[in-house]
C-alpha positions as CSV (number, residue, x, y, z in Angstrom):
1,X,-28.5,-2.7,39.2
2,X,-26.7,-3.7,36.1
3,X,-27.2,-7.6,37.2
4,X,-30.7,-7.2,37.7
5,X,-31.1,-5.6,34.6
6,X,-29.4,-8.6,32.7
7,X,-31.3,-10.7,34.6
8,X,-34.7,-9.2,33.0
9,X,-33.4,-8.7,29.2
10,X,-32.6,-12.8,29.9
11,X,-35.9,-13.4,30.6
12,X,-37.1,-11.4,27.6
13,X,-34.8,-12.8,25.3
14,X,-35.5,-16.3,26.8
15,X,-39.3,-15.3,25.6
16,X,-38.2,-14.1,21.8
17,X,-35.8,-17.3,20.9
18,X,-38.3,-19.7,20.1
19,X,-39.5,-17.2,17.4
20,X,-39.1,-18.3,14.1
21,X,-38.9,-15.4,11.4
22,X,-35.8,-14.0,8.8
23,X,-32.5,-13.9,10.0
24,X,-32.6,-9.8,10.0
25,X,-35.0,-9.3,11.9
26,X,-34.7,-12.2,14.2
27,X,-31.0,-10.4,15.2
28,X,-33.0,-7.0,15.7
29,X,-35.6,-8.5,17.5
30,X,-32.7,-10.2,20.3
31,X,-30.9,-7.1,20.4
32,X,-33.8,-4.8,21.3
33,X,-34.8,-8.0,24.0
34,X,-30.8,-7.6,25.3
35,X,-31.7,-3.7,26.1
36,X,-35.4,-4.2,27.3
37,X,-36.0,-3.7,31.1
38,X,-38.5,-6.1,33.2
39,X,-41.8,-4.7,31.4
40,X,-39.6,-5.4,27.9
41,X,-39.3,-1.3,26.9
42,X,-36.1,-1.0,25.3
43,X,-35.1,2.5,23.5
44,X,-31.7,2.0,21.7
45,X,-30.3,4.2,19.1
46,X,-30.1,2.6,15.3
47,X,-26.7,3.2,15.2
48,X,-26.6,1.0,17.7
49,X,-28.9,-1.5,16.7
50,X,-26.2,-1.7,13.8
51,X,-23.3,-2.0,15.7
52,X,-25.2,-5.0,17.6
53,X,-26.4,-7.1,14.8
54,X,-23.6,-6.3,11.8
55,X,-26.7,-5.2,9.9
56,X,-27.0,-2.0,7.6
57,X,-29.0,1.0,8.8
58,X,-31.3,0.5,5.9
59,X,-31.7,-3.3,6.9
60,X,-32.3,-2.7,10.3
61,X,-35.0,0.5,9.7
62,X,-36.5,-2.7,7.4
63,X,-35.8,-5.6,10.1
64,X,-38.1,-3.3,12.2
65,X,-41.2,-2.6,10.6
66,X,-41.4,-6.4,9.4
67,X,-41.3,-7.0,13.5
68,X,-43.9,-4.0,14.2
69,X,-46.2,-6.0,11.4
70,X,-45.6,-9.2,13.2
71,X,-46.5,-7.6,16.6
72,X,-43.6,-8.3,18.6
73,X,-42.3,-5.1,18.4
74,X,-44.5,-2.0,19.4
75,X,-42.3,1.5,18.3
76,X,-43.6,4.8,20.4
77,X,-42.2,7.5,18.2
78,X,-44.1,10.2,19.8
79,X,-41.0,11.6,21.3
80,X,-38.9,13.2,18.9
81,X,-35.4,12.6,20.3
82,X,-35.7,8.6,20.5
83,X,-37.8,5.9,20.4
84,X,-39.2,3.4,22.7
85,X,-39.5,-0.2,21.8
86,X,-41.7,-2.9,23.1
87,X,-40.9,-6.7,23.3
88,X,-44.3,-9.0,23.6
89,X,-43.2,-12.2,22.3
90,X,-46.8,-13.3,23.0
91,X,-48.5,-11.3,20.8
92,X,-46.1,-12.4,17.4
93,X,-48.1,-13.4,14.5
94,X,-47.0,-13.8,11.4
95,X,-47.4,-11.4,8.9
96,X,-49.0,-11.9,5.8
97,X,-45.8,-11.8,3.5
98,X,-42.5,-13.1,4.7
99,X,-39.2,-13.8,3.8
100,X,-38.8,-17.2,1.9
101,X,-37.0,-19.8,4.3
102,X,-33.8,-20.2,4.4
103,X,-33.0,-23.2,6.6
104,X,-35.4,-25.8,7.7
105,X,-36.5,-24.2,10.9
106,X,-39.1,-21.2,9.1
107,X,-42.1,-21.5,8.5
108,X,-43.6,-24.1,5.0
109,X,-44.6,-21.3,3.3
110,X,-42.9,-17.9,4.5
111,X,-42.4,-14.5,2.7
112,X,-41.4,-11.1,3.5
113,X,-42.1,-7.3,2.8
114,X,-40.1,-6.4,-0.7
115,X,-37.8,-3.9,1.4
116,X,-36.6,-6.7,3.8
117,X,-36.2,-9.3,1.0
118,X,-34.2,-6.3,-1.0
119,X,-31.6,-5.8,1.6
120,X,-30.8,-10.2,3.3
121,X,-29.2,-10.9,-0.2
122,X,-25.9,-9.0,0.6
123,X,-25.4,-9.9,4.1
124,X,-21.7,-9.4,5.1
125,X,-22.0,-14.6,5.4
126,X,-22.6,-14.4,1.8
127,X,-18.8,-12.7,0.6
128,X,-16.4,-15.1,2.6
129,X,-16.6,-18.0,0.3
130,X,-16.4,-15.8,-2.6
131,X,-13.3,-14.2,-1.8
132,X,-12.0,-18.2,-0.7
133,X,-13.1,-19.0,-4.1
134,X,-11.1,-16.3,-5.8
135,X,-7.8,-16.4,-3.8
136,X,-7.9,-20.1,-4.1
137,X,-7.8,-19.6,-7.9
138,X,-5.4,-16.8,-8.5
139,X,-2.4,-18.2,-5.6
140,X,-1.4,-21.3,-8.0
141,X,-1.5,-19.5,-10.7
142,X,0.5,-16.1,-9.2
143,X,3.2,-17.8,-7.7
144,X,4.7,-19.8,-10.8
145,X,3.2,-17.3,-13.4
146,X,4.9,-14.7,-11.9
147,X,8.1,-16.3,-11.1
148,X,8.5,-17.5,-14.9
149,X,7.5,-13.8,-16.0
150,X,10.1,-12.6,-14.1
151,X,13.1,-15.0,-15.0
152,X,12.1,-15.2,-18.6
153,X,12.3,-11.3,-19.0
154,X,16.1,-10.8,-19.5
155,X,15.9,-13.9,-22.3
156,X,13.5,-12.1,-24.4
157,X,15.3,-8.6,-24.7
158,X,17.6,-10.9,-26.7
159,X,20.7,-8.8,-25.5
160,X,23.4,-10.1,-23.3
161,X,25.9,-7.3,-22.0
162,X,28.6,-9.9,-21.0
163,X,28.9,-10.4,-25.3
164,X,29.1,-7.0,-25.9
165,X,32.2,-6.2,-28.0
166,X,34.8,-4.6,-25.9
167,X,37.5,-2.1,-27.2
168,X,41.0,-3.1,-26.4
169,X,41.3,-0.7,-23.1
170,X,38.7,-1.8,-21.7
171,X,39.3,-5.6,-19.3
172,X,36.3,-7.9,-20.1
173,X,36.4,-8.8,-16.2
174,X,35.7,-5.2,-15.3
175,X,33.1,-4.8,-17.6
176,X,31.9,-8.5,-16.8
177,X,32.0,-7.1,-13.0
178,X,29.6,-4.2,-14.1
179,X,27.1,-6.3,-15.7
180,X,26.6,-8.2,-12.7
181,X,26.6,-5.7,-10.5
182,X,23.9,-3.5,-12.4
183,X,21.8,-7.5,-12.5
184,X,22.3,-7.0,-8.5
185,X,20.7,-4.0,-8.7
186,X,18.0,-5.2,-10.9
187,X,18.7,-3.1,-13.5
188,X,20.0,-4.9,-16.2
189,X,22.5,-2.9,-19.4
190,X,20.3,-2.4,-22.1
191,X,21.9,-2.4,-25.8
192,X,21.9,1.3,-25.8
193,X,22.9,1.8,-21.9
194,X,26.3,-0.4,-22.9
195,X,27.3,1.5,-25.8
196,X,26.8,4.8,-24.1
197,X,28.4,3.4,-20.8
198,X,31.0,2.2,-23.0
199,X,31.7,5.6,-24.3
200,X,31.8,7.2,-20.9
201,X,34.2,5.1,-19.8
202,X,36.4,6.0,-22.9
203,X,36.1,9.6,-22.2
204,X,37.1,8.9,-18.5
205,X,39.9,7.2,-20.0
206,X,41.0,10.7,-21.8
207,X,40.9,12.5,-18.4
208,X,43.4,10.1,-17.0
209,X,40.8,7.9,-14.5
210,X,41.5,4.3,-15.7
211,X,38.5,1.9,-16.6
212,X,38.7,-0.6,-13.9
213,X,39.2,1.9,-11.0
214,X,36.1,4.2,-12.6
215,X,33.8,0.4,-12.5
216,X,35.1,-0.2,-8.7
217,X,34.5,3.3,-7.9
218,X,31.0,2.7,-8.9
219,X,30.4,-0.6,-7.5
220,X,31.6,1.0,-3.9
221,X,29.1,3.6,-4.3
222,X,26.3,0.7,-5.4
223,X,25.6,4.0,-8.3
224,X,23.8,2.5,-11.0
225,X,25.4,4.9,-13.4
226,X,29.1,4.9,-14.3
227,X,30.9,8.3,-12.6
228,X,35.0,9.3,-12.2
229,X,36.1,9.0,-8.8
230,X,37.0,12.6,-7.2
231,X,40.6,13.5,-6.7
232,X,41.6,12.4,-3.3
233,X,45.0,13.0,-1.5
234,X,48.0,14.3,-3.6
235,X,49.6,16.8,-5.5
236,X,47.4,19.4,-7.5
237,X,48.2,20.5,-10.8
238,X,49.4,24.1,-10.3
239,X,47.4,27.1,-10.8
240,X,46.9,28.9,-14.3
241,X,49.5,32.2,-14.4
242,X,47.9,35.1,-16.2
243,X,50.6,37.0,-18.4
244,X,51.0,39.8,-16.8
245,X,52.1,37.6,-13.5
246,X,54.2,35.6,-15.5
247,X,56.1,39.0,-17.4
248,X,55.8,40.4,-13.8
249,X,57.8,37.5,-12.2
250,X,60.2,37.4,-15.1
251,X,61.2,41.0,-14.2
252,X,61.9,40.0,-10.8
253,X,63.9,37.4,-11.3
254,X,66.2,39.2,-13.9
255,X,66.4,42.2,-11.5
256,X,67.8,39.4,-9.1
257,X,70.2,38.7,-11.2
258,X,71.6,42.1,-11.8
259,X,72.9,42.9,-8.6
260,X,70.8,46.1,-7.6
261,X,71.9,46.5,-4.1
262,X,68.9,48.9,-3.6
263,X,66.5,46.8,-3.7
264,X,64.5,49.6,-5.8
265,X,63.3,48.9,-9.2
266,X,62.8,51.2,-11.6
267,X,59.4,49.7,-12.9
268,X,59.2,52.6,-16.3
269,X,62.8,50.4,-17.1
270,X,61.4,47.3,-17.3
């Protein structure tokens, strides 16, 4: 059934291709002949009438009265739910205003109504060479352009963190170390970020983690920010004694030593 069907929307389409008329409604016109049956009734939907022909709804509503005014296309709206199309490809005619040519096969002096003409200026061929226009001009200029921007940054901070002056505790290779490692992580020392790193460092130093083992700490860790390692493994300092354990365990210890064979202690003594 479906072949034979083809077979007659062929035959209809075969009719409608010789038609010269605008672009928009000339794709309307062979999609309507792809759906008409032998007697050339066709009754598709718009939407898909605009899936068919890449057309807007409002260019195809448009596309469809110019072809009812050229009277190729007969539209029975009487039923509500959907309409029924037409195709005569005999009976086309010209209308009386139509779209200006656009290639050398319309008509010598053509013109269309003012809706159809509104709506074949942004037709989806038009924006492809502007977009090639526009990438072709920004890609030569993006890829160096940005490239220098980028390089060119660091030199006008006018700041270099490997010249920094360094007190004496600190070894320039560690801090030479950091400043690579924080350009690694493209987050170059500012002026202010060394002096306060700087600092840190020094107060790190105070709390007994040396420079050097604080920077590889921190280069381990890929931290962008300069932190004391944590105590590992080892022995702990020992716990604060209150004074009362510390009189308490005195007492003890001197009772010990007195020899009370009881092992009582007279607590109101002490």
């Amino acid at each position: 059934m479906r072949q034979g069907c083809a077979l007659m929307s062929y035959e209809v389409m075969k009719a409608c291709r010789p038609l010269q008329m605008p672009s928009s409604p000339k794709a309307v016109l062979m999609a309507l002949a792809d759906y008409a049956d032998e007697a050339g009734s066709a009754w598709p939907s718009i939407p898909t009438l605009c899936e068919y022909t890449c057309l807007s709804e409002r260019t195809v509503h448009a596309a469809i009265k110019w072809l009812e005014q050229a009277k190729v296309v007969v539209a029975d709206r009487a039923n509500g739910r959907h309409t029924t199309y037409v195709v005569d490809a005999n009976s086309f005619q010209q209308p009386p205003q139509q779209l200006r040519p656009r290639s050398s096969c319309t008509p010598a002096n053509p013109a269309v109504t003012p809706a159809v003409a509104a709506v074949v200026p942004p037709q989806i061929p038009q924006s492809p060479p502007q977009q090639l226009r526009s990438n072709n001009q920004e890609q030569p200029r993006e890829q160096p352009g940005t490239t220098n921007k980028r390089v060119r940054k660091p030199k006008d901070s006018g700041f270099d963190a490997m010249k920094v002056d360094l007190p004496d505790w600190l070894p320039a290779e560690s801090w030479e170390r950091w400043v690579r490692h924080r350009v690694q992580l493209k987050k170059p020392i500012t002026e202010e970020t060394a002096r306060q790193q700087i600092e840190d460092l020094g107060t790190f130093r105070g709390q007994g983690h040396q420079p050097d083992d604080v920077i590889r700490h921190c280069i381990g860790k890929s931290w962008q920010g300069l932190f004391p390692p944590k105590q590992g493994f080892g022995p702990r300092p020992a716990p604060a004694v209150s004074e009362a354990d510390r009189r308490k365990q005195e007492f003890l210890r001197l009772a010990g030593h007195g020899g009370n064979d009881s092992g009582t202690i007279d607590m109101e003594q002490a």
